[in-house]
C-alpha positions, 0 to 999 in steps of 0.5 A, spaced: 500 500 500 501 507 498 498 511 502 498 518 499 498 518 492 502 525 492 508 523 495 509 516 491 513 520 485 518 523 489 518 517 494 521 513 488 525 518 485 529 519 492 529 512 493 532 511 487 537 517 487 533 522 483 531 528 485 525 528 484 524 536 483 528 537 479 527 531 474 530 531 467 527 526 462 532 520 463 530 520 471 523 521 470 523 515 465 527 511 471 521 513 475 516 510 471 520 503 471 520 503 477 513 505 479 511 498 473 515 494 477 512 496 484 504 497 482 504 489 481 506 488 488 501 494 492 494 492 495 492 499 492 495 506 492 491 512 495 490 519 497 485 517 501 486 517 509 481 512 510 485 506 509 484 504 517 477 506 517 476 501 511 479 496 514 475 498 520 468 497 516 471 491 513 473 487 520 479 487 518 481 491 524 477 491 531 473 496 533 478 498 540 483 499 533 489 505 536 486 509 528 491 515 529 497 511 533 497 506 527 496 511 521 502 514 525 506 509 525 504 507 518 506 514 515 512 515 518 515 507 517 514 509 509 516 515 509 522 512 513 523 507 507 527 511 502 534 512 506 534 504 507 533 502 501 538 508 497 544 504 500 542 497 497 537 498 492 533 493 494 526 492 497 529 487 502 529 490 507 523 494 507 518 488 505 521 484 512 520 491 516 513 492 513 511 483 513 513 484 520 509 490 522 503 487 518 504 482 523 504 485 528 497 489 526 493 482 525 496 480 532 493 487 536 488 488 532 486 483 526 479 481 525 481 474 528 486 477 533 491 472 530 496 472 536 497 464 534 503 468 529 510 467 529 515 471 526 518 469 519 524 473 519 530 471 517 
């Protein structure tokens, strides 16, 4: 998921190096590569803030759901993603974050209270 869909062009870009306010026509042709290869993996992309209301309404996430504490935490993991990924080039490291955090959402909050899960990072 991108939430904010205003900010997914300049997240790409600073996470893959280009600036994304001052982009030449090389750079931004770098930007849409990359974006094609990330929408196949994204559960949708938004600038709606009612992700977590949605989740709410759908029984993904239980009525005592912390909403601002996890759009908070939510918003400043992705917008923490672009150093960790800059020096690598990889998402590896942030699918394993974000698996984990998800995790750790369905365990507090998931509609079935999935506390039965075990971690599977390695």
């Amino acid at each position: 998921m991108l939430d904010g869909v205003d900010d997914t062009v300049p997240f790409i870009a600073h996470m893959i190096g280009v600036d994304a306010y001052a982009m030449d026509e090389p750079g931004w042709r770098r930007v849409q590569a990359k974006l094609k290869e990330l929408v196949p993996h994204l559960r949708f992309v938004s600038s709606d803030d009612t992700a977590l209301a949605q989740g709410l309404a759908s029984g993904e996430l239980v009525a005592d759901t912390p909403v601002d504490d996890l759009a908070r935490l939510l918003r400043v993991t992705f917008l923490s993603s672009p150093p960790i990924t800059q020096d690598s080039g990889s998402f590896a490291e942030i699918e394993q974050l974000f698996a984990a955090l998800g995790r750790t959402i369905a365990a507090a909050w998931g509609g079935t209270r999935a506390r039965g899960q075990r971690s599977k990072a390695g």
